[in-house]
C-alpha positions, 0 to 999 in steps of 0.5 A, spaced: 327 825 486 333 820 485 338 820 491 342 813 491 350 814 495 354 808 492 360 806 495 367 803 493 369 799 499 376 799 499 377 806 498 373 808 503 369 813 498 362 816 496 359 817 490 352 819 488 348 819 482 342 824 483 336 827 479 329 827 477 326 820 475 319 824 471 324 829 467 328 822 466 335 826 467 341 825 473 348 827 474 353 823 477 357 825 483 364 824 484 364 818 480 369 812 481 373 808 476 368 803 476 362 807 473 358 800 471 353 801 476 352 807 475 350 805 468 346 799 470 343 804 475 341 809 470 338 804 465 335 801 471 331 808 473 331 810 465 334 815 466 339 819 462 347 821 465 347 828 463 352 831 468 358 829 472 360 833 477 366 833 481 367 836 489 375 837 487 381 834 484 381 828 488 388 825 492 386 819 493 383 815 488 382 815 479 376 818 479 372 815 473 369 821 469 373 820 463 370 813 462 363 815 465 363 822 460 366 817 453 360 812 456 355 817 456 357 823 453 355 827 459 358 834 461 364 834 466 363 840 472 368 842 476 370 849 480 374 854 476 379 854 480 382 846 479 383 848 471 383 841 469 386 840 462 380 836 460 374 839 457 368 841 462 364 847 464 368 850 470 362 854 475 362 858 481 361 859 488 353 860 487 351 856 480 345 852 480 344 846 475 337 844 474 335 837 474 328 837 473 325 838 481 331 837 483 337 844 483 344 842 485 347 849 488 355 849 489 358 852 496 365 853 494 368 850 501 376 851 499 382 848 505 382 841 503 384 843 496 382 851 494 377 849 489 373 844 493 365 844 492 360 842 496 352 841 493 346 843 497 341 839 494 334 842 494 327 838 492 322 843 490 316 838 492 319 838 499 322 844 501 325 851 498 332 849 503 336 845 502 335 838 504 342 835 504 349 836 502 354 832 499 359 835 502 365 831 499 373 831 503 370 838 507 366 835 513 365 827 514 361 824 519 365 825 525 372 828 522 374 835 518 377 834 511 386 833 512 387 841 510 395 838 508 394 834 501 394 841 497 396 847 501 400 848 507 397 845 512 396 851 516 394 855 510 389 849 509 386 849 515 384 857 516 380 855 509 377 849 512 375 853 518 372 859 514 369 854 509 366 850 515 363 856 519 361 861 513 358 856 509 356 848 511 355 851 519 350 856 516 345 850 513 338 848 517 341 843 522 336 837 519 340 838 514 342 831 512 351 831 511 352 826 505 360 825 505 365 824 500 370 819 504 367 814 510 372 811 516 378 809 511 379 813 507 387 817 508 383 823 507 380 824 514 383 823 519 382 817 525 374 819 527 372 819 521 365 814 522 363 808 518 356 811 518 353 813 511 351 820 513 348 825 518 345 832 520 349 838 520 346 839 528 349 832 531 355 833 526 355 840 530 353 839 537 358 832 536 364 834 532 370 838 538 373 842 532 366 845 529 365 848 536 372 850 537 370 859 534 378 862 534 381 859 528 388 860 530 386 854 536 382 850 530 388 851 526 393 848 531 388 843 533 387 841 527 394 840 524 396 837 530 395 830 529 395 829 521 398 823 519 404 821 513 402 824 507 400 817 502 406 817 498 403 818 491 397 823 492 400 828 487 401 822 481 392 821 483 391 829 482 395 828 475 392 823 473 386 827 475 387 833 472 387 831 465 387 829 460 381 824 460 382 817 460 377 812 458 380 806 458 380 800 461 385 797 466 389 790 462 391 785 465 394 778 462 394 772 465 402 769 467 405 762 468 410 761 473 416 762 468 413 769 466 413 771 473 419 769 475 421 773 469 418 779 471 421 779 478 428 778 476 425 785 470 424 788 477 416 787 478 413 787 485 410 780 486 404 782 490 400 775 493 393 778 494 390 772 498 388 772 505 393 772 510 393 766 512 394 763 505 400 766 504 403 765 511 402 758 509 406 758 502 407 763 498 412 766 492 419 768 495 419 774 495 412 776 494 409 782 498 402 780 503 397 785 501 390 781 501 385 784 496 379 782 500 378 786 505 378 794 505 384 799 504 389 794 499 389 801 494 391 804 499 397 799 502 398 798 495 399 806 493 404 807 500 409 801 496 409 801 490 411 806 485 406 810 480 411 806 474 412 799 478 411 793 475 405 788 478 404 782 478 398 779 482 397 772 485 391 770 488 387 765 489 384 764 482 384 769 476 377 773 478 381 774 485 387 778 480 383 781 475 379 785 481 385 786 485 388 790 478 382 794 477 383 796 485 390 797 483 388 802 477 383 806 483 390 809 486 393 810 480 397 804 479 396 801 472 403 798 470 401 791 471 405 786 468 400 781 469 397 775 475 399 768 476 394 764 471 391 759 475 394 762 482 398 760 486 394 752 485 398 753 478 405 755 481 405 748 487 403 744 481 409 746 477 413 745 484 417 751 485 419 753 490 415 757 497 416 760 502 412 760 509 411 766 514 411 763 522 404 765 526 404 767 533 396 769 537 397 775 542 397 769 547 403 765 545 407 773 544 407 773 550 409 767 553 415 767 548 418 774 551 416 772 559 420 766 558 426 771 554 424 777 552 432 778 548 429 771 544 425 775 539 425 782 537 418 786 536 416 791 530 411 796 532 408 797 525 403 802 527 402 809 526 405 814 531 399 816 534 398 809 536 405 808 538 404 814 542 399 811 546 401 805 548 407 800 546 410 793 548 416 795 552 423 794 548 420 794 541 422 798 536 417 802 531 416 803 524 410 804 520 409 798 515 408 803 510 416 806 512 419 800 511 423 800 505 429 797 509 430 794 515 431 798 521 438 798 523 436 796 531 435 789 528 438 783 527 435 779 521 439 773 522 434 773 530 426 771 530 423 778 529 415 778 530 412 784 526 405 786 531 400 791 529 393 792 532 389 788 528 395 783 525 393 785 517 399 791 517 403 786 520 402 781 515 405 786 510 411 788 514 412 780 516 412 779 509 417 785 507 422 782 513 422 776 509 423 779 503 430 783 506 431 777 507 430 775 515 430 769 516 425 767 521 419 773 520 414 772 524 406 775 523 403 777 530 395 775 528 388 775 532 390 781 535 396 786 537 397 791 541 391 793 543 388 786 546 396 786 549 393 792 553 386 789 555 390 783 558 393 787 563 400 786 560 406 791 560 406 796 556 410 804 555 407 810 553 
């Protein structure tokens, strides 16, 4: 039997490729956008990719079946209910596929969207019971699926609730959970764990909700705390629907007068280096939003628009070419073109930069201790967090909210933008600059959370 989970790491997401090595046969499950190494893979085990199956219409990434199905001529699965307008061959709550040994079986689990499906997998050779499940977006490791991306949320979490307990619940407890989203995806919620998979008895004996047995408590606990939609979720379920789309994302490389042009044509410049290169120098007006760590798709989706422009700047061409596959992951296929040579192209023609101001933890506080009216704070954190704990006098608004400065500041004063890590603040300090603040300061090694730890003042 083959069993390989393979992962996007920006997104957060899983996908699967399984099958019978002896029959030479595999499918894909829940493909991404980049399907190279699924094919790598299959040529690797010599095997042919003869099935695409997909748990749901996603919300939060391109899924990559129409270039995987044009590349190999696989047929595309999916539950009757997401009528996409693509061709495939719908199935059922119960339909089996055969892959050699291997037979796949459908567990319609409806709630984080109604047509969603989890697949039991069972390996003849070891077991007539299930082994394992891919349970896509209905059950992670640590966390239930978001039950309002589709539905009304409350409507969503009764499905959730009966697809938990009458199907997924009702697995032998060895029964290994395979997920579709692993910790930082938009999909869960925050106890979604990092960890690649688990069992249905330690997600049951470990996970509150799965314990919780009257669904209208399970509906108000798992409604309670759901966090911002993601602005362009319905523009991915289109895109997702149909029809298929096999080409591949074009990015052309820019000079430095190009660029300019772009922006002033209304592109959104965004620098996708590290934090410190672009608080060191960047575009003016150009927006931080590093594409090498995880989550850059989704920072990106909650700024730009599904019709924007983009022009990318990294540190060297591959950085942006990257950066625009990363892009295309949420939708966002309107690139414009990168920066040629990156920003190394731009100093050598000496256009004009602009810096951002770094503060440590440490060195915030010194400054409001000595004058706590000298600079203004921006809590860019989400509500929980805020809720949890806050420096006093500071003003909140989530980093991906900020399409306008608050009315509270003054951007003609020092204002420092602060998250938990410094990473959201570094696209909030960037934006400040962007509106137009004249000394935008990124709070960095650190924020809130090590501010508490040092025993600082804080409101809840």
């Amino acid at each position: 039997m083959i069993f390989r989970q393979l992962l996007h790491d920006d997104l957060g997401c899983a996908s699967y490729l399984i099958g019978d090595e002896d029959a030479g046969v595999a499918a894909v499950v829940d493909p991404k956008l980049d399907i190279g190494e699924y094919l790598q893979l299959a040529r690797f085990l010599g095997v042919h990719l003869e099935h695409i199956l997909e748990t749901h219409n996603h919300a939060d990434h391109v899924s990559g079946h129409g270039r995987l199905a044009s590349a190999t001529g696989a047929t595309i699965h999916i539950h009757r209910e997401a009528a996409p307008g693509y061709e495939h061959e719908p199935f059922d709550d119960g339909w089996e596929l055969e892959l050699g040994d291997l037979t796949v079986r459908a567990l319609h689990t409806p709630g984080h969207r109604p047509e969603h499906t989890a697949f039991a997998l069972i390996d003849a050779h070891r077991s007539g019971e299930p082994w394992a499940v891919l349970t896509g977006d209905s059950l992670f490791v640590g966390d239930i699926a978001r039950p309002d991306l589709a539905v009304d949320k409350a409507e969503g979490a009764r499905g959730i609730f009966h697809s938990l307990n009458d199907k997924l619940m009702s697995l032998p407890d060895t029964c290994e959970v395979w997920p579709g989203h692993l910790g930082g995806s938009m999909c869960g919620g925050p106890g979604m764990d990092l960890k690649v998979s688990s069992t249905i008895g330690f997600e049951r004996a470990n996970q509150p909700l799965l314990q919780v047995e009257d669904e209208d408590d399970f509906v108000r606990r798992a409604t309670s705390a759901l966090r911002p939609q993601p602005p362009n979720f319905e523009n991915i379920v289109a895109l997702n629907r149909g029809p298929l789309a096999a080409q591949t994302v074009e990015a052309h490389p820019l000079t430095p007068r190009q660029v300019q042009q772009a922006e002033r044509d209304g592109a959104l410049v965004v620098d996708v280096r590290t934090e410190l290169q672009f608080d060191e120098a960047h575009i003016p007006a150009a927006v931080c939003i590093t594409a090498l760590r995880g989550g850059f798709g989704s920072r990106l989706a909650w700024l730009a628009e599904p019709s924007q422009s983009l022009v990318l700047v990294g540190r060297d061409d591959d950085d942006a070419r990257d950066a625009a596959e990363l892009a295309a992951a949420v939708g966002l296929t309107g690139i414009a073109g990168y920066l040629s040579g990156g920003m190394t192209s731009w100093r050598e023609e000496k256009q004009p930069v602009e810096r951002v101001e770094r503060l440590t933890v440490s060195e915030l506080h010194e400054r409001w201790e000595d004058d706590r009216d000298a600079i203004q704070l921006l809590d860019v954190r989400e509500r929980d967090e805020w809720d949890e704990g806050h420096i006093p006098g500071s003003i909140h608004l989530p980093y991906h909210d900020l399409r306008e400065p608050p009315d509270e500041l003054d951007l003609q004063r020092p204002v420092a933008a602060l998250c938990s890590s410094g990473q959201r603040a570094a696209v909030a300090a960037s934006l400040l600059k962007r509106f137009g603040a004249s000394d935008a300061i990124h709070v960095v090694e650190g924020g809130v959370p090590r501010w508490k730890r040092e025993g600082w003042p804080v409101e809840r």
